[in-house]
C-alpha positions in Angstrom: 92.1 28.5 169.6 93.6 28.5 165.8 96.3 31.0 167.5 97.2 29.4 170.4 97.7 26.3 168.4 99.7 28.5 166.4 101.8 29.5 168.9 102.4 25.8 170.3 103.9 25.2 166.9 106.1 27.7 166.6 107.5 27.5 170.3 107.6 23.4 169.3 109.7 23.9 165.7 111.9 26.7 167.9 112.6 24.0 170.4 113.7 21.5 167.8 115.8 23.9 165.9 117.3 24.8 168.7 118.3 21.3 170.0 119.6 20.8 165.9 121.9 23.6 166.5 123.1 22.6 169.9 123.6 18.9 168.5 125.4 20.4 165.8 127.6 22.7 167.7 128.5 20.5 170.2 130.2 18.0 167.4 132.2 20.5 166.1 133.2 22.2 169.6 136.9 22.7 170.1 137.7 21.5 166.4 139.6 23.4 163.7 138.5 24.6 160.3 139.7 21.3 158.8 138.9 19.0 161.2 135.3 20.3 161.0 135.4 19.7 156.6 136.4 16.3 157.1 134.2 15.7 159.7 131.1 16.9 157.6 132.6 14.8 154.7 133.1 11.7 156.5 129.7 11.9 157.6 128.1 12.1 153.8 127.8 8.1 152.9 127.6 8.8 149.6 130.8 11.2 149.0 133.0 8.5 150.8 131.5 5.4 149.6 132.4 7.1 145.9 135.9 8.5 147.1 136.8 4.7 148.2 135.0 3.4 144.3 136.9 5.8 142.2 140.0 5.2 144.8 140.0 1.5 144.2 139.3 2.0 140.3 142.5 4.4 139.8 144.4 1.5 141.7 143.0 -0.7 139.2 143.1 0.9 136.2 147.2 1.9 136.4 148.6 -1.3 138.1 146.6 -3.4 136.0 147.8 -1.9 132.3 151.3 -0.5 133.7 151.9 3.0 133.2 153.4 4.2 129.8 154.2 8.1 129.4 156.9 8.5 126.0 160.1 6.2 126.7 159.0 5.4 130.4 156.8 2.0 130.6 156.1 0.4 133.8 154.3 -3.3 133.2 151.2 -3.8 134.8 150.0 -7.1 136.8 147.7 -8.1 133.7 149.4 -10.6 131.7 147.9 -9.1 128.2 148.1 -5.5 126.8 146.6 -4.0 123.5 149.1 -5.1 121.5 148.7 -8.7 122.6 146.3 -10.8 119.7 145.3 -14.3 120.5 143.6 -17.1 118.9 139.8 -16.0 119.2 137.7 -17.9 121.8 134.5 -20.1 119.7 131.6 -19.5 121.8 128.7 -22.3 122.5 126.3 -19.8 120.2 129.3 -20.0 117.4 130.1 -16.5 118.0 133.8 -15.2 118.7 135.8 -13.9 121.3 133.2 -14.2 124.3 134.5 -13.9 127.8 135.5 -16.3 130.0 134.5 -14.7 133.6 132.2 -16.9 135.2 130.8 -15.8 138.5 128.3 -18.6 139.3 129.2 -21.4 141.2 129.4 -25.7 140.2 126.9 -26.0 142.8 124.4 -23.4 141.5 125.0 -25.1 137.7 127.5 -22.5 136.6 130.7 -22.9 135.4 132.4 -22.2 138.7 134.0 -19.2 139.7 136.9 -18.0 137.6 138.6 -15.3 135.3 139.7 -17.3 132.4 142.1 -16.4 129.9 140.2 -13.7 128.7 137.5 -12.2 131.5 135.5 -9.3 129.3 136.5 -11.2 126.0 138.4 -10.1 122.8 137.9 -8.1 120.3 137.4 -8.6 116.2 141.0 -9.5 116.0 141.8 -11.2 118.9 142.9 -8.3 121.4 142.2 -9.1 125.2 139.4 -6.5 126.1 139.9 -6.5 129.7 143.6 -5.1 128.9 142.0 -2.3 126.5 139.3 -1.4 128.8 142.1 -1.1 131.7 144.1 1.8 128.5 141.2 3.2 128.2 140.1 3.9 131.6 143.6 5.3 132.2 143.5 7.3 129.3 140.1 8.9 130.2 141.1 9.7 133.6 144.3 11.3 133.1 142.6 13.4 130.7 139.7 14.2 133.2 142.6 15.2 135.8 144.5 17.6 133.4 141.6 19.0 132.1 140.6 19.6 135.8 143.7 20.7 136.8 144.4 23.2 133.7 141.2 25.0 133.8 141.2 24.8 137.6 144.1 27.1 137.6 143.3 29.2 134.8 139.9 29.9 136.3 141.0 30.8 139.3 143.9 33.1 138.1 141.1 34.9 135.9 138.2 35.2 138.3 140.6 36.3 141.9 142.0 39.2 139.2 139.0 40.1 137.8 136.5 40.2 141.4 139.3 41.5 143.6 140.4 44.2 141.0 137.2 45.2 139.7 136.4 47.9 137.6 137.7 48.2 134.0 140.0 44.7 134.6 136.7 43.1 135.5 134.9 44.3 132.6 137.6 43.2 130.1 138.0 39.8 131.8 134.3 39.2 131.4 133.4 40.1 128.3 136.5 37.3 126.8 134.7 35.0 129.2 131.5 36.0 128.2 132.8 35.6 124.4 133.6 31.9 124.9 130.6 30.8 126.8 128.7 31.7 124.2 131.0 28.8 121.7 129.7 25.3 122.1 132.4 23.3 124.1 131.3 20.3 121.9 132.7 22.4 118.9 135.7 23.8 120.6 136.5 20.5 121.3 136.4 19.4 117.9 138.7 21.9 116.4 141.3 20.8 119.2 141.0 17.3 118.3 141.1 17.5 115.1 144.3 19.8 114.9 146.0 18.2 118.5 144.4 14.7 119.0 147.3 13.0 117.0 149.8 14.0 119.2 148.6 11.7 122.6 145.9 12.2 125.1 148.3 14.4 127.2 148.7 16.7 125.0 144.5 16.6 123.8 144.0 17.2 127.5 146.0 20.0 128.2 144.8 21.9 125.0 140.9 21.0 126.3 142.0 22.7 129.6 143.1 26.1 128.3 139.2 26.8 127.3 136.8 24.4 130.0 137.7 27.4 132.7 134.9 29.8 132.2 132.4 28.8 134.1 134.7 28.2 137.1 136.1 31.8 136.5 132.8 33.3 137.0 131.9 31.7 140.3 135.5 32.3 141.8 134.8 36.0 140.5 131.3 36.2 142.5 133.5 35.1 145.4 136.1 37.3 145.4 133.5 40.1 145.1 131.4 39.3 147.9 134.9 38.8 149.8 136.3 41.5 149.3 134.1 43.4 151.1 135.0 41.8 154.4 135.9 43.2 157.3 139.3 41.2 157.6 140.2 42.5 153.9 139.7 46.2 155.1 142.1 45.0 158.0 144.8 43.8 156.1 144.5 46.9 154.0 145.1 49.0 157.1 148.0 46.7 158.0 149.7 47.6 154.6 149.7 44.4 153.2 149.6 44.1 149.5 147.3 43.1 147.1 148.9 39.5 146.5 149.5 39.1 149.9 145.6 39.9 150.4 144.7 37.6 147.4 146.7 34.3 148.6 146.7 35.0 152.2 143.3 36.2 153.1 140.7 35.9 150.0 141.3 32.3 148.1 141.8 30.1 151.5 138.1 31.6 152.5 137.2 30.9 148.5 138.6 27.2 148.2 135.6 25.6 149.2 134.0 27.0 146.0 136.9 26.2 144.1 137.2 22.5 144.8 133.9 22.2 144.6 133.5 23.8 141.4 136.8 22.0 140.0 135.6 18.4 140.6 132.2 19.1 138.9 134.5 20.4 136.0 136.2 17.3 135.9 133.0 15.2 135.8 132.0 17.3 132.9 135.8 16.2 131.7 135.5 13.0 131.2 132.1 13.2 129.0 133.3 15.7 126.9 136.8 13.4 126.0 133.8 10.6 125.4 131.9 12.5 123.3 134.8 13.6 121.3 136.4 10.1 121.1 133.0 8.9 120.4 133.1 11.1 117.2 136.6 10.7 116.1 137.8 13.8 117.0 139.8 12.9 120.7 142.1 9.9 121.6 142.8 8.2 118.3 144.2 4.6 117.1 146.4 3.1 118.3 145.9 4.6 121.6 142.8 3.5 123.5 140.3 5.4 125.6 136.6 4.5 126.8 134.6 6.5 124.4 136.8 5.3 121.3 136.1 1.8 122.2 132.4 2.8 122.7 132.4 4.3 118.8 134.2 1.6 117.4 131.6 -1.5 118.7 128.5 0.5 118.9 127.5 -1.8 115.9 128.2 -5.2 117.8 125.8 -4.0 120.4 122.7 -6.8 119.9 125.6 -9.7 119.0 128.4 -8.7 121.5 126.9 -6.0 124.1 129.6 -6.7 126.4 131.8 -4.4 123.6 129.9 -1.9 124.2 128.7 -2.4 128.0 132.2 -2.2 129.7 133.5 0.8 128.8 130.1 2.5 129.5 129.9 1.2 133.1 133.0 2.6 133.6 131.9 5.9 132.3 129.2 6.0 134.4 130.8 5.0 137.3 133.8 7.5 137.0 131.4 10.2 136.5 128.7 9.4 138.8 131.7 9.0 141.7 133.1 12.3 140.8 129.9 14.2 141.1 128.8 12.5 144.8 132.3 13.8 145.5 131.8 17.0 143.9 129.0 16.7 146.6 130.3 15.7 150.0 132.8 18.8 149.3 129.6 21.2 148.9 128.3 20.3 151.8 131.5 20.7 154.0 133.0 23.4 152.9 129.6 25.5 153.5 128.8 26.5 156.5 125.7 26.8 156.1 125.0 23.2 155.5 123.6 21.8 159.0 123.5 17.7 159.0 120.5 16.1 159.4 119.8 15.3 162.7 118.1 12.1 163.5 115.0 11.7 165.3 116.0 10.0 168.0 119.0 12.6 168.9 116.0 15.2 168.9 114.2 12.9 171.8 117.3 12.6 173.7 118.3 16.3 173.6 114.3 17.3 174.2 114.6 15.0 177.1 117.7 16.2 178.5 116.2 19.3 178.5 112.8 19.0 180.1 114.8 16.9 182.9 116.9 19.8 183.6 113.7 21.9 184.1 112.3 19.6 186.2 115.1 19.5 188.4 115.2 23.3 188.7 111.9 23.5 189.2 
């Protein structure tokens, strides 16, 4: 009896694994390699309902403080800036500089809804904080982006030479990689910032991405040996195409699933480690502005003025949180072996389907 049962459960779980992989093959039927990734993207909520978030925040952040790169400015639709000081705001409680945002209505007993002259408040001095927030924010993230992009090509320059050659390359390659792994990025971090953070958060961002590479070196190097192995690489061999041909042509376009994947978890990391380093006084510096300086510098102000402190760390948190449900949507479309969930009620439609057609043959 115990067997038989057996036996109906495994024919059962075959039967609905096999009506998962029909549902899933017949979405993707007819559909090119793209197609299908966006597809399997579009259908994880969470990766596009963070791509649209940190979407919306970019658009924010650099329209809202203008853009301002050496001699090139472009002015922003926010009416203050950093270098703006006002007469400070006297709160109800005494206290200074509180914001004016109000988002409950007369009717409800509030103030009504509206901005104010100053939303998020001002600082000690009188500087609008919703116009240093916006520098800060735009700091941080072009620093998470060159970061991301530096080490995103130095990784995968190091780790396609070192799996696809092999051998005494390999070995060479590794053990440097091996060497700074072993440093604390924290540190590393620290020396750059204290040498480099004076000249500009460009500059302390492209000097952080010549050493955050090595993890995504060694997982572009697992690739590359795994792929190399392939059939289609033996064929290309035969066809006498040459090893950069076989590199860029046939190896990284079947790696670059890994590679975004592992890039936009390096930038997540990005933006912490620029905190962190602001935080201690060794990354963006006065007069420039980025989250984790403004974090450091009204950490004390925390039980009279949290709003100081809370801002900037929401927008920490959400940056980083959106990056990393991005950093997952792209994992799970670019693998092939991810499968999506099917729901229960396609499984009773295709199960029906299917015992009608029996029925009928019979």
């Amino acid at each position: 009896m115990r067997t038989f049962k057996k036996k109906t459960s495994t024919l059962q779980s075959a039967e609905i694994d096999s009506a998962e992989n029909a549902i899933a093959n017949r979405e993707v039927q007819g559909l090119t390699q793209r197609q299908i990734v966006i597809r399997r993207f579009l259908n994880h909520r969470a990766a596009v309902t963070s791509l649209i978030i940190l979407t919306t925040l970019v658009l924010f952040v650099f329209t809202g403080s203008g853009f301002h790169v050496g001699p090139w400015q472009i002015p922003g639709w926010w009416k203050h800036n950093i270098d703006t000081l006002s007469d400070l705001i006297v709160c109800s409680e005494g206290r200074l500089g509180c914001p004016t945002l109000s988002v409950v209505p007369k009717w409800l007993g509030g103030d009504g809804i509206r901005l104010g002259e100053h939303p998020l408040g001002q600082d000690d001095i009188g500087h609008d904080y919703l116009a240093m927030v916006l520098r800060g924010a735009q700091r941080s993230l072009m620093v998470t982006f060159i970061i991301g992009t530096v080490a995103g090509i130095i990784g995968t320059v190091v780790g396609a030479i070192a799996g696809f050659f092999a051998g005494r390359i390999d070995n060479v390659l590794m053990r440097f990689v091996d060497f700074l792994i072993t440093i604390p990025s924290i540190i590393i971090g620290s020396v750059i910032g204290y040498h480099f953070g004076n000249l500009g958060a460009l500059f302390l961002a492209f000097y952080l991405g010549l050493f955050a590479w090595t993890g995504l070196s060694r997982l572009v190097r697992g690739e590359f040996l795994s792929l190399r192995e392939r059939e289609f690489v033996d064929a290309a061999r035969v066809a006498g195409a040459s090893n950069n041909r076989i590199i860029f042509k046939h190896i990284l376009p079947n790696a670059v699933g890994v590679i975004v994947v592992s890039v936009t978890l390096l930038m997540s990391g990005a933006i912490l480690l620029e905190t962190a380093l602001s935080y201690l006084g060794f990354g963006v510096i006065p007069p420039d502005v980025s989250l984790g300086l403004l974090i450091s510098t009204y950490q004390d102000a925390f039980t009279t003025r949290p709003y100081l402190f809370w801002w900037p760390g929401i927008t920490i948190i959400t940056i980083a949180l959106s990056i990393n449900f991005i950093g997952d949507g792209l994992r799970d479309a670019f693998d092939p072996r991810q499968r999506r969930k099917v729901t229960l009620k396609e499984r009773r439609v295709k199960l029906f389907n299917r015992l009608m057609r029996k029925s009928q043959n019979v």
